[in-house]
C-alpha positions in Angstrom: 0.0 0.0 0.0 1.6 3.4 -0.8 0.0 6.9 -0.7 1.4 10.5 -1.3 3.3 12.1 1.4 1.7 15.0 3.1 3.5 18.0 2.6 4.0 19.9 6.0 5.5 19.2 9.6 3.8 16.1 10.5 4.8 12.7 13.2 3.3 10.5 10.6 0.6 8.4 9.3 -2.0 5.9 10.9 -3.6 3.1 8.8 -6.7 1.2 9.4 -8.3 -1.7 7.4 -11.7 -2.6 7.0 -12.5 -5.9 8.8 -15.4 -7.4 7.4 -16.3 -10.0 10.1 -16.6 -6.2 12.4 -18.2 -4.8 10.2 -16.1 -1.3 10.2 -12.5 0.0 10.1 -9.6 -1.4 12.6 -6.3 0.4 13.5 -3.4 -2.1 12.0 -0.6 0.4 12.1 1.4 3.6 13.2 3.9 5.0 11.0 6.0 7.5 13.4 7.5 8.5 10.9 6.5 11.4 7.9 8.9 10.3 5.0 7.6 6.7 4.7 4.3 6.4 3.1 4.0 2.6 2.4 2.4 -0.2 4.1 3.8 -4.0 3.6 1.0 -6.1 3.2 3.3 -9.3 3.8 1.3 -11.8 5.3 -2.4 -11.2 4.1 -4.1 -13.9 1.9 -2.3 -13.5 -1.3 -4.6 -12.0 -4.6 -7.0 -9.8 -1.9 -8.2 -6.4 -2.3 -8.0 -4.7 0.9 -10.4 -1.7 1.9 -8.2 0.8 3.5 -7.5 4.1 5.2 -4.8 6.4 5.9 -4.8 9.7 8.4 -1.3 11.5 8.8 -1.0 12.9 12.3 0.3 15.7 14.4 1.6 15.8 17.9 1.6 18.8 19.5 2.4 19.2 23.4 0.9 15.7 23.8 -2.3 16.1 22.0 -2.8 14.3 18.6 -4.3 16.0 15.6 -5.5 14.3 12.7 -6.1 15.0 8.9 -9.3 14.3 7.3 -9.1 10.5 6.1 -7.8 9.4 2.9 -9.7 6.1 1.7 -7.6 3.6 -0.6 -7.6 0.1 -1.6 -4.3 -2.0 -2.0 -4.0 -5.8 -3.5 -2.2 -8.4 -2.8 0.0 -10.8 -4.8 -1.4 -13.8 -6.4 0.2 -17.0 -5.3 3.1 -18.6 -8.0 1.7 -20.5 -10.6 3.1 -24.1 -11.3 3.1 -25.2 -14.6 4.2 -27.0 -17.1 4.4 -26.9 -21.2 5.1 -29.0 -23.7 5.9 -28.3 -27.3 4.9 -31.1 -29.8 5.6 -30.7 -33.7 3.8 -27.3 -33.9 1.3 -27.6 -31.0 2.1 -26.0 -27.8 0.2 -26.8 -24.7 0.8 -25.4 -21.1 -1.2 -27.0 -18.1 -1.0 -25.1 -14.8 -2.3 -25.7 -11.1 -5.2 -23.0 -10.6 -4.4 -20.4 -7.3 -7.3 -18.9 -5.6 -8.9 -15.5 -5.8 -7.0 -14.9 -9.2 -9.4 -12.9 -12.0 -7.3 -15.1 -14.5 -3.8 -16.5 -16.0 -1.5 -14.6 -18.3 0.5 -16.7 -20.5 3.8 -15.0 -21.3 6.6 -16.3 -23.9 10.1 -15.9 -25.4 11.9 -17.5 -28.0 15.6 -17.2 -26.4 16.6 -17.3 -22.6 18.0 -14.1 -23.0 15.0 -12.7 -24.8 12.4 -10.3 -23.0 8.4 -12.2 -22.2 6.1 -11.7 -24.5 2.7 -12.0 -23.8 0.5 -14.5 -25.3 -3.0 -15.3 -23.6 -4.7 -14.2 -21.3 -7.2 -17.0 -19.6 -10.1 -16.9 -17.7 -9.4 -18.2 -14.1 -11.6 -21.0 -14.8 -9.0 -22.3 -17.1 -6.0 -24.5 -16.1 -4.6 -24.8 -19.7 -3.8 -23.3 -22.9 -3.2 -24.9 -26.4 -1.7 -23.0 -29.4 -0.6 -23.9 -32.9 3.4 -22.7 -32.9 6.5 -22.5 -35.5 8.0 -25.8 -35.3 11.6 -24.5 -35.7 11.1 -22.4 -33.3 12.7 -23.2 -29.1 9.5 -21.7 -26.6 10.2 -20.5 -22.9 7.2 -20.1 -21.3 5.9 -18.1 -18.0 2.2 -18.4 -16.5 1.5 -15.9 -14.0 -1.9 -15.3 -12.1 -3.5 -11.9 -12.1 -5.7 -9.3 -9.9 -7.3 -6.5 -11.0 -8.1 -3.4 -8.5 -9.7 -0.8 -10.5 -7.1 0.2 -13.4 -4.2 -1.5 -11.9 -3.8 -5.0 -12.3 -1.1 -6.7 -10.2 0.8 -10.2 -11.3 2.0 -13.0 -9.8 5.4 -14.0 -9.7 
């Protein structure tokens, strides 16, 4: 989770995350200090969007003053994918192992190790393989990764 830093004199930032067996907002963390605006979500079940909050804060001769809130959402990453491919004449087909919570698989390739992915597929999650018709003279290295998308950012697995 990361958020712009307020400009100002400030002590730092409080964040809170909505619990949804409470039914409201819970204090998870107190950043004492104003140059870090990021919070590790390490730990958290892994392709999750998390309702979120931050306030920065101000003490002053003990009392604590607060800005208004600033309401954000942050996602975790999907699990690793395991897979495996297998190139046959011209057919290529990659089976995987699904991962929970994923809003689908993106199949990346490259023709040399030292070559830069490609991608190409993207799969539904209810998919757990992928057949294409391929050059035959042609080597394949092939990545499967599981996606998340929160609003216009989509966040990939490993």
């Amino acid at each position: 989770l990361t958020w712009k830093k307020v400009m100002g004199s400030i002590t730092g930032y409080k964040v809170y995350m909505y619990d949804n067996a409470k039914k409201r907002y819970v204090y998870v963390k107190n950043i004492e200090n104003s140059n870090t605006t990021n919070y590790d979500l390490t730990g958290r079940k892994s392709a999750n969007i998390y309702k979120m909050y931050v306030v920065a804060y101000k003490k002053v001769n003990g009392k604590v003053y607060e800005s208004d809130k600033v309401n954000v959402s942050a996602c975790t990453i999907p699990e690793t994918v395991k897979y495996s491919f297998k190139k046959s004449g011209s057919k290529l087909t990659v089976k995987w192992n699904k991962v929970s919570n994923v809003d689908g698989y993106i199949i990346y390739y490259k023709n040399s190790s030292n070559a830069k992915y490609k991608k190409l597929a993207t799969v539904k999650p209810s998919k757990s393989s992928y057949s294409k018709t391929v050059s035959r003279n042609k080597k394949y290295y092939i990545k499967v990764v599981g996606y998340k998308k929160n609003g216009k950012i989509t966040v990939c697995g490993k």
